[in-house]
C-alpha positions in Angstrom: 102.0 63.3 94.3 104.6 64.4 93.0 104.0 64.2 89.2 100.1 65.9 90.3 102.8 68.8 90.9 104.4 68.7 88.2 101.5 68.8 86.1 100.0 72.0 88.1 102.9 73.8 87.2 102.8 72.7 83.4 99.6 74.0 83.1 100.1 77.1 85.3 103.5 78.0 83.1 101.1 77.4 80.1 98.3 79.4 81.5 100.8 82.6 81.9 101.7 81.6 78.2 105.3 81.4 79.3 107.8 78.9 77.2 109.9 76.9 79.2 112.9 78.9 78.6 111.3 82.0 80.3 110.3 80.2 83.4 114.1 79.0 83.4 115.5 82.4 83.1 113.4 83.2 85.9 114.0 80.9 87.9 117.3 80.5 87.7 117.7 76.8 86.0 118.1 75.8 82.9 115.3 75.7 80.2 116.9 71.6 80.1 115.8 71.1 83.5 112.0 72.8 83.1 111.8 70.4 80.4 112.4 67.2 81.7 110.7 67.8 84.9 107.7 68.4 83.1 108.8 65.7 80.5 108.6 63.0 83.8 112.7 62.5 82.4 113.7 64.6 85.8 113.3 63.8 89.5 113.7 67.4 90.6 114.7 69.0 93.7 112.4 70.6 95.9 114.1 73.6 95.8 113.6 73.3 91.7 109.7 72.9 92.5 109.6 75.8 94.6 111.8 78.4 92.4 109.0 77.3 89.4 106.3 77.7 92.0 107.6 81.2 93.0 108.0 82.5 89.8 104.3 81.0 88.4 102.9 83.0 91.7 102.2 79.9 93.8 103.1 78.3 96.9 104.0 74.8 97.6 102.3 73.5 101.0 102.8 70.0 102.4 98.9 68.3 103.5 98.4 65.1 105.3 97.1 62.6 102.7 94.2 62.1 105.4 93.1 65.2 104.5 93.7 66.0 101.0 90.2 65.1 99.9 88.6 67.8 102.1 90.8 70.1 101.5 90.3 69.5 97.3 86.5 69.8 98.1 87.0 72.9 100.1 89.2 74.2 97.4 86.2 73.1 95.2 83.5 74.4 96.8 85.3 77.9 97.0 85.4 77.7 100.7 81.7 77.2 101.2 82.1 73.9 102.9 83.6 73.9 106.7 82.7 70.5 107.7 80.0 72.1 110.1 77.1 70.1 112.1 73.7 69.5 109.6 71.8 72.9 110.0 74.4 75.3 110.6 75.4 77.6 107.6 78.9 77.7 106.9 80.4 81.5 107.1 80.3 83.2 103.9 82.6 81.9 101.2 86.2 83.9 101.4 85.7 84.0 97.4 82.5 85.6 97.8 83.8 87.9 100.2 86.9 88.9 97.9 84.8 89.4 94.8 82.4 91.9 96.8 82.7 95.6 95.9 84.0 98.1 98.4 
């Protein structure tokens, strides 16, 4: 699980085309650190994962394993999917909702 995290972050810092020194600076560690937690040579703090997570915009939430799979489709299905009986229609999607004008 905890090298999925990793990995989310490596590809969000990349994503914001921020070097590892930059996410560092930001977060208050040392560009050494950034890169051997994403190197896999670093088992980091929580409070490491976090400061990276802050600073790349995103949140780290704990999920039961049990439900990790439908959360990942939900995710997936961009909230489409609510686990509702056959023949009801799920709510409209909160991505939908958010990419609606006015």
């Amino acid at each position: 699980m905890t090298n999925d995290l990793i990995q989310s972050l490596a590809v969000a810092r990349k994503s914001t085309k921020l070097t590892q020194a930059e996410l560092a600076e930001r977060a208050g560690l040392s560009r050494m650190t950034v890169q051997r937690t994403e190197g896999g040579d670093l088992d980091p703090r929580y409070s490491t994962l976090a400061e990276m997570a802050r600073v790349l915009g995103m949140d780290i939430i704990a999920v039961p394993s049990s439900l990790r799979p439908s959360l990942e489709a939900f995710i997936q299905s961009g909230g489409k999917f609510l686990g509702q009986p056959e023949g009801v229609d799920a709510p409209p999607s909160v991505v939908d909702s958010l990419s609606r004008p006015g």
